[in-house]
N, CA, C and O atoms as a GROMACS GRO file, in nm:
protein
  352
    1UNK      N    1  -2.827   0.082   3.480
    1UNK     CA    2  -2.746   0.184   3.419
    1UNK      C    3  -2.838   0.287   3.352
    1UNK      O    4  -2.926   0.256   3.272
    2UNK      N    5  -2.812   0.398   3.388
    2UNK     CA    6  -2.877   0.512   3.332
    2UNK      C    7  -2.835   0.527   3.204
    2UNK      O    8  -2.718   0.515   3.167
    3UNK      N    9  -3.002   0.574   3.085
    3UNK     CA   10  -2.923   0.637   2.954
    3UNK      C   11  -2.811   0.690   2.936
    3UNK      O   12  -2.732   0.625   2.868
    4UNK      N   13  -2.770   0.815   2.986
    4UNK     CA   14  -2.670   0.901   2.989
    4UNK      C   15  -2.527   0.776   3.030
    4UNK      O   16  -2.418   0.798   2.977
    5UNK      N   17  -2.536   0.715   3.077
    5UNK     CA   18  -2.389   0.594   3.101
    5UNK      C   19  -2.391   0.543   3.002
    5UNK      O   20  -2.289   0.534   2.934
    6UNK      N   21  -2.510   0.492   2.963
    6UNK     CA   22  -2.498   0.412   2.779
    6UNK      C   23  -2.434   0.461   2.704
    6UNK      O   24  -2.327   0.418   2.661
    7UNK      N   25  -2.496   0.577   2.668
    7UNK     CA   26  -2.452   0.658   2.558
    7UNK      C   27  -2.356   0.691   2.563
    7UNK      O   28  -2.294   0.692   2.457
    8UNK      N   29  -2.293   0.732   2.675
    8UNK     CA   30  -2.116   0.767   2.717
    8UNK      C   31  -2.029   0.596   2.622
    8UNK      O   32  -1.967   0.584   2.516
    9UNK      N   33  -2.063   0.516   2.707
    9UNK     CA   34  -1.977   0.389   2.710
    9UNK      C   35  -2.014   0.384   2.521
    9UNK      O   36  -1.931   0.396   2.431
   10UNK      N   37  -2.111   0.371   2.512
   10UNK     CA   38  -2.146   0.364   2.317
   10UNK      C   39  -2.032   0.461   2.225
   10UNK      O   40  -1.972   0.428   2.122
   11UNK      N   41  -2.026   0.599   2.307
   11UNK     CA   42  -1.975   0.658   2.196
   11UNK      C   43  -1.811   0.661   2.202
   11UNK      O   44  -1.742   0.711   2.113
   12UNK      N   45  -1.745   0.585   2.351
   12UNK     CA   46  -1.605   0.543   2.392
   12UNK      C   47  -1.569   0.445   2.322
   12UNK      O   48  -1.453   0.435   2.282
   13UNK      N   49  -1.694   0.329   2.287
   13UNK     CA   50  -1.666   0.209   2.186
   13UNK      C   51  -1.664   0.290   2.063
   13UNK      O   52  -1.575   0.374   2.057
   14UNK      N   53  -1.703   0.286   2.015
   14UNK     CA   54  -1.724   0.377   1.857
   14UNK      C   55  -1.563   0.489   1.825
   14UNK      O   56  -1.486   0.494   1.729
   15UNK      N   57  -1.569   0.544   1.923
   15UNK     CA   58  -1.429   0.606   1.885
   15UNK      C   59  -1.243   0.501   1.911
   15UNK      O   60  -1.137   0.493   1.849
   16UNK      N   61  -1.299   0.446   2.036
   16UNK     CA   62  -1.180   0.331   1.989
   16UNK      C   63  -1.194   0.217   1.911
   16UNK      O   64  -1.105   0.134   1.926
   17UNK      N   65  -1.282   0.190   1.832
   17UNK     CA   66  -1.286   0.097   1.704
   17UNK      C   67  -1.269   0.158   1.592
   17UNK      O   68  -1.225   0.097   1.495
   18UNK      N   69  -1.311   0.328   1.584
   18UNK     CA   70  -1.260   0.401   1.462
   18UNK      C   71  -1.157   0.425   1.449
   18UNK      O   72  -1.130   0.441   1.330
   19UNK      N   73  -1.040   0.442   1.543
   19UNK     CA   74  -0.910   0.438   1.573
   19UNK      C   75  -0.831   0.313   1.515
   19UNK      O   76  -0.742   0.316   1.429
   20UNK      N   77  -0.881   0.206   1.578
   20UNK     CA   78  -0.853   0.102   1.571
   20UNK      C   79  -0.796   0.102   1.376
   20UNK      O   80  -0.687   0.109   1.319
   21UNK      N   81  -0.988   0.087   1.320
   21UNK     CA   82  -0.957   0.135   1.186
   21UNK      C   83  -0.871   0.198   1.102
   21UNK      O   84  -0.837   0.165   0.988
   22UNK      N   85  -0.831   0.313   1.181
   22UNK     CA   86  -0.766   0.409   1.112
   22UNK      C   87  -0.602   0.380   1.134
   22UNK      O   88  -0.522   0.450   1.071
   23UNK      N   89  -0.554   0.278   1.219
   23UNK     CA   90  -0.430   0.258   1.194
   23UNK      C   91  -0.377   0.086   1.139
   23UNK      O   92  -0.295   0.005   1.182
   24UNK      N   93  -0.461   0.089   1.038
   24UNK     CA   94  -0.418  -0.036   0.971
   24UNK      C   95  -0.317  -0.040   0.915
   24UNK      O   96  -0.267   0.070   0.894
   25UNK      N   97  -0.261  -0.128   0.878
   25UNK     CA   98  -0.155  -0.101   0.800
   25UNK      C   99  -0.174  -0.074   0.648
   25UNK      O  100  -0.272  -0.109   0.582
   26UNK      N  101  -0.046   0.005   0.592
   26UNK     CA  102  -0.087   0.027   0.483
   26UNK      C  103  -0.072  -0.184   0.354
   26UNK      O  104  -0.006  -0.288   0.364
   27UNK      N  105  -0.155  -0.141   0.279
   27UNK     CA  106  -0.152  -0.266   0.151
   27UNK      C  107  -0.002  -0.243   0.089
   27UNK      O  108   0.027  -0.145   0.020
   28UNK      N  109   0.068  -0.323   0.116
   28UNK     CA  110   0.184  -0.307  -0.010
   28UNK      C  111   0.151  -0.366  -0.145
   28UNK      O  112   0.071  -0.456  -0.171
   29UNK      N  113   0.241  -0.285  -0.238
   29UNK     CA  114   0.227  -0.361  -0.340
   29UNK      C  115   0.375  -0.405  -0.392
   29UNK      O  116   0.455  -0.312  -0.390
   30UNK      N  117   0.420  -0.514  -0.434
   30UNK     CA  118   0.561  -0.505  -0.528
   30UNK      C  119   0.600  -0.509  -0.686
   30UNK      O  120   0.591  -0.600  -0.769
   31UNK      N  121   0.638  -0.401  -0.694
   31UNK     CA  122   0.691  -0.419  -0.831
   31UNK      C  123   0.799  -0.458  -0.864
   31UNK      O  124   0.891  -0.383  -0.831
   32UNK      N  125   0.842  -0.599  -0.948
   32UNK     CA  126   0.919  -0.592  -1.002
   32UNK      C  127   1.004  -0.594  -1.095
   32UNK      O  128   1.085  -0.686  -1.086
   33UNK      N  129   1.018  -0.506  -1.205
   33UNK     CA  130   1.031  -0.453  -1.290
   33UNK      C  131   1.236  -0.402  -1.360
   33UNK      O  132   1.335  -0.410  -1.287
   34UNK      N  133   1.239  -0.373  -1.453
   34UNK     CA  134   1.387  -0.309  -1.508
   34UNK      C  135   1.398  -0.143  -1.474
   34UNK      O  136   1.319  -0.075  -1.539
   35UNK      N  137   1.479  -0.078  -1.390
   35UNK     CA  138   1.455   0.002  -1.371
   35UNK      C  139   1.564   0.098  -1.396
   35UNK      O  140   1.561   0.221  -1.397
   36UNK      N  141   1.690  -0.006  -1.423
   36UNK     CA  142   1.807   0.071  -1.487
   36UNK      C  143   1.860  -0.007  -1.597
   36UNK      O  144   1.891  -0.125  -1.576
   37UNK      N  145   1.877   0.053  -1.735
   37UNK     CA  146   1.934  -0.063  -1.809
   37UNK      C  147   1.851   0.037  -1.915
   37UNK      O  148   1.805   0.150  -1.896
   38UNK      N  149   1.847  -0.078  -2.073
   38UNK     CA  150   1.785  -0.019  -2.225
   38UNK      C  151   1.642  -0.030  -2.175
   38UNK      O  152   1.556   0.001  -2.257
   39UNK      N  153   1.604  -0.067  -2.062
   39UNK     CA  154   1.404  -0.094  -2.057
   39UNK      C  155   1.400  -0.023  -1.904
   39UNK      O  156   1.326  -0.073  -1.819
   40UNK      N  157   1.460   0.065  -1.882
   40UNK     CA  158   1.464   0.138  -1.756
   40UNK      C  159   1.289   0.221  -1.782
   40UNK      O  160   1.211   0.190  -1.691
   41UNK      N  161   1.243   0.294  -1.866
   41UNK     CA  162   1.204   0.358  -1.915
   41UNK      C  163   1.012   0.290  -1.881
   41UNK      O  164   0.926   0.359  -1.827
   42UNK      N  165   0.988   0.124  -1.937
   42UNK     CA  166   0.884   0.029  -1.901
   42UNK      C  167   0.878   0.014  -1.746
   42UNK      O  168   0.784  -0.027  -1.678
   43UNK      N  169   0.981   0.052  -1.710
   43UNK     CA  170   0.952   0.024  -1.519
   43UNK      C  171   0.882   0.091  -1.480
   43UNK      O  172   0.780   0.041  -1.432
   44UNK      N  173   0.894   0.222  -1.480
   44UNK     CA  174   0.900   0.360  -1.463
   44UNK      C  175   0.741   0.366  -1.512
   44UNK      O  176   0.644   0.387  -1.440
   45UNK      N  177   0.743   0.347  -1.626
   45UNK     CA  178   0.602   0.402  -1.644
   45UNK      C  179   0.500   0.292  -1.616
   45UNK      O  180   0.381   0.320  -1.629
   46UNK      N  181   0.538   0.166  -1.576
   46UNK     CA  182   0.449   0.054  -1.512
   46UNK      C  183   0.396   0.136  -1.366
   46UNK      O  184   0.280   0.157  -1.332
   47UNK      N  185   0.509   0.171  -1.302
   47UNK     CA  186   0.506   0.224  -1.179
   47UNK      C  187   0.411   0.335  -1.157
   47UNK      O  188   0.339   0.356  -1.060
   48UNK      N  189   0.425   0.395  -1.256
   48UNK     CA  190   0.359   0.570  -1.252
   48UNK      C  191   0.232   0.586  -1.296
   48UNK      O  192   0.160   0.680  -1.262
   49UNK      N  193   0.180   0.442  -1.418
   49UNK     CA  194   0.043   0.400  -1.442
   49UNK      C  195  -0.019   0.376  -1.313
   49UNK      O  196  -0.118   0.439  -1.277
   50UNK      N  197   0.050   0.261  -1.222
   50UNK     CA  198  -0.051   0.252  -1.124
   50UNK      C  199  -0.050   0.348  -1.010
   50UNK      O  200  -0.150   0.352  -0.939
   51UNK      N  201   0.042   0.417  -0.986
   51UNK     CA  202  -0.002   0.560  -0.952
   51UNK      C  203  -0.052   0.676  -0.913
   51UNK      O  204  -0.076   0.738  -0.810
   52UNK      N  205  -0.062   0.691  -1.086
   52UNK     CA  206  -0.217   0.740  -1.112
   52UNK      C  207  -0.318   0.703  -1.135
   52UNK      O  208  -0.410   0.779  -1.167
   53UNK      N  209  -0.330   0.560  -1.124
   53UNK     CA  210  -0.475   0.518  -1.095
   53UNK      C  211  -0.495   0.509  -0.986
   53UNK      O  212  -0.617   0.506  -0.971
   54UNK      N  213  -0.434   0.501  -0.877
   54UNK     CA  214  -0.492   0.501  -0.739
   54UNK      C  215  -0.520   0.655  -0.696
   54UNK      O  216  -0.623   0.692  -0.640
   55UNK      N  217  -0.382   0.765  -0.742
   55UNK     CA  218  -0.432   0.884  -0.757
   55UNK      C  219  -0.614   0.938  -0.806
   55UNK      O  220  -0.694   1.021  -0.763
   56UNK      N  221  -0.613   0.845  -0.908
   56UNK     CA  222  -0.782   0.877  -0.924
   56UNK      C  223  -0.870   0.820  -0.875
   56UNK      O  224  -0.982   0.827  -0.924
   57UNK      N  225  -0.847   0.758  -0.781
   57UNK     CA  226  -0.938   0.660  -0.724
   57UNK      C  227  -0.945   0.675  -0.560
   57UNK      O  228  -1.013   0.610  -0.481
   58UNK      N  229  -0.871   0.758  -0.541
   58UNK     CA  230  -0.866   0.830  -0.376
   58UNK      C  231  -0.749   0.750  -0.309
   58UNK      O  232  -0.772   0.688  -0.205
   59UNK      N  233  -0.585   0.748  -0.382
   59UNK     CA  234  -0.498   0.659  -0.306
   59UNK      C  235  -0.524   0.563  -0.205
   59UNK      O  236  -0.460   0.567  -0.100
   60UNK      N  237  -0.595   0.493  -0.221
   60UNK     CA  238  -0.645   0.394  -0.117
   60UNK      C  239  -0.703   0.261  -0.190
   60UNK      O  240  -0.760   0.268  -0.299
   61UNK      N  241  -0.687   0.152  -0.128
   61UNK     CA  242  -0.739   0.036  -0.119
   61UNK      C  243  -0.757  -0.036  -0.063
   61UNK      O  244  -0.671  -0.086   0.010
   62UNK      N  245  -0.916  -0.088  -0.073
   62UNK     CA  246  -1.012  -0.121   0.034
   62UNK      C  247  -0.973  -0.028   0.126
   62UNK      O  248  -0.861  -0.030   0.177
   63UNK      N  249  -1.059   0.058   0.153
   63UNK     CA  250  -1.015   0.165   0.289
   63UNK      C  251  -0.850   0.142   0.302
   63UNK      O  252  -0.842   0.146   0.424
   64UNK      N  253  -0.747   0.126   0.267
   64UNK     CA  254  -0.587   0.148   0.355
   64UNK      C  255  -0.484   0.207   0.268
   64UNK      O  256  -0.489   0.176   0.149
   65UNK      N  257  -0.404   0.276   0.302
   65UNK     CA  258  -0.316   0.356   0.222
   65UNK      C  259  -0.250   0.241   0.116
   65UNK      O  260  -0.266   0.120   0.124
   66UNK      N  261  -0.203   0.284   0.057
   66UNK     CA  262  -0.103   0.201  -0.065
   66UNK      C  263   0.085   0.196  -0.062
   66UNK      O  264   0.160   0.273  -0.123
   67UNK      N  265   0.106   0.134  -0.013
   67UNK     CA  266   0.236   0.134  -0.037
   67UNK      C  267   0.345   0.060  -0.188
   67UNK      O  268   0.323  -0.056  -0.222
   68UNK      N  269   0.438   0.131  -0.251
   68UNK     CA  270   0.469   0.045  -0.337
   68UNK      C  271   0.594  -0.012  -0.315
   68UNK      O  272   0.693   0.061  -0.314
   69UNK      N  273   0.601  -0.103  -0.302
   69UNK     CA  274   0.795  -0.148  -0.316
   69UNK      C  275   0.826  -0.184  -0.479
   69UNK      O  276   0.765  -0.243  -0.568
   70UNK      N  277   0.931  -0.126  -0.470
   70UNK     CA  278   1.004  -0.126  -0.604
   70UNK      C  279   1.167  -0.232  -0.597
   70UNK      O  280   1.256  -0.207  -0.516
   71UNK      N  281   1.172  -0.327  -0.682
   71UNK     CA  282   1.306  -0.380  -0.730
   71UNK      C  283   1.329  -0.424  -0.829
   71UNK      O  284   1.263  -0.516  -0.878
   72UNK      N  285   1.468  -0.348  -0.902
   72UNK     CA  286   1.506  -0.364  -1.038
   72UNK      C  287   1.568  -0.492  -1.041
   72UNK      O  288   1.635  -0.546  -0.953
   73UNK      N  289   1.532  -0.535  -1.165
   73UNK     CA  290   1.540  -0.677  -1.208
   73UNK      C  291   1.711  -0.619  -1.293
   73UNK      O  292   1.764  -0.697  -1.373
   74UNK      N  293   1.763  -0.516  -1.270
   74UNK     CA  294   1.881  -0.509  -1.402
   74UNK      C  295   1.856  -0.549  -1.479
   74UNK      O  296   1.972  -0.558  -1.521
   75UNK      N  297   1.773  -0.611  -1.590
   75UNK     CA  298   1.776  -0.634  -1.708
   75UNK      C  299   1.818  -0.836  -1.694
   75UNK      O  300   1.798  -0.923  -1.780
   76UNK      N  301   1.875  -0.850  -1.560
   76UNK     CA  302   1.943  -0.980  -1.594
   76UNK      C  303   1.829  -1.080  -1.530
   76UNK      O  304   1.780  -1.082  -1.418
   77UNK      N  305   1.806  -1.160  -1.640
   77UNK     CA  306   1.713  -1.281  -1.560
   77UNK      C  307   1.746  -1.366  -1.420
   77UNK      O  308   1.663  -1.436  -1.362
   78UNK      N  309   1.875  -1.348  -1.380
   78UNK     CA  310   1.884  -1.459  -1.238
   78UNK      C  311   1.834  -1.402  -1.139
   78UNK      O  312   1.768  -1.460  -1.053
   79UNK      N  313   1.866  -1.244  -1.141
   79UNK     CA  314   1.819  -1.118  -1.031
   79UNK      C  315   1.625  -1.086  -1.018
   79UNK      O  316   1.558  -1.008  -0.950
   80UNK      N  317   1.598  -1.162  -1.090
   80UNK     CA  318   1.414  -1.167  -1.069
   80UNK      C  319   1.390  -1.228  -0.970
   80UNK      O  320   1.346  -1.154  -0.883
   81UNK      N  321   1.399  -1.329  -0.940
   81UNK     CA  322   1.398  -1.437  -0.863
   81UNK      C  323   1.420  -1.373  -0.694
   81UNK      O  324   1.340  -1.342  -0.606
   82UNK      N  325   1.565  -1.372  -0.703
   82UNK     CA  326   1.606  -1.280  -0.553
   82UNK      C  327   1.548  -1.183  -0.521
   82UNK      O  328   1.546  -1.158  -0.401
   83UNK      N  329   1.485  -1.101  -0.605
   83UNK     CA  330   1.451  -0.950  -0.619
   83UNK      C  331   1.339  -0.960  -0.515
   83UNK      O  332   1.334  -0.877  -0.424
   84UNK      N  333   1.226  -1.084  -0.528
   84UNK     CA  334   1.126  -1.084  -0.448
   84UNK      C  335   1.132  -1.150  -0.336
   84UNK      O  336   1.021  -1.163  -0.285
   85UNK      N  337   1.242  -1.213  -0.259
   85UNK     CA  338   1.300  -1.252  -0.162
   85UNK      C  339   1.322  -1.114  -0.078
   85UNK      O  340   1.236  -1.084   0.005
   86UNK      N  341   1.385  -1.066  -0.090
   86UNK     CA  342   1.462  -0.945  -0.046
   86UNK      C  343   1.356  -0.844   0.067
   86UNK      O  344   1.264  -0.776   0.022
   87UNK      N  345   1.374  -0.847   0.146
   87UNK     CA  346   1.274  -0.772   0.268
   87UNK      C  347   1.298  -0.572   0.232
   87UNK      O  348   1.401  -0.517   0.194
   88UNK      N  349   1.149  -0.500   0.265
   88UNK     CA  350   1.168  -0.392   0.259
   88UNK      C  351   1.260  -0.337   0.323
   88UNK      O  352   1.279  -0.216   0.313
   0.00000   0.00000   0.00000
């Protein structure tokens, strides 16, 4: 195999493994928190702290976008439990 075939086939690997890379999935994260009720207010800004820390940190982790899922606990303790059962 001639240089010029190497280097072709090298730089065909290299771009479909950067690809590859680039469609990972994003990291979820779940919060679950009070989001309507007298402590609506602690959800909210639990949520918006982390945020903006990923905001400052280049929205990403370990190289992959961030996703957040959010579910309100209502205030009532039995609904915690289910809350993280519950599929996006």
């Amino acid at each position: 195999m001639n240089n010029n075939v190497k280097a072709t086939l090298m730089v065909m690997a290299t771009a479909i493994a950067t690809g590859a890379l680039a469609q990972q999935p994003a990291v979820k994260i779940g919060v679950i928190a009070e989001f309507s009720g007298p402590f609506a207010d602690y959800g909210t800004q639990i949520v918006n702290g982390m945020k903006t820390y990923l905001k400052l940190h280049g929205d990403t982790f370990g190289g992959r976008k961030v996703e957040f899922i959010q579910r309100d606990t209502t205030g009532a303790a039995p609904t915690s439990p289910s809350a993280s059962h519950r599929s996006s």
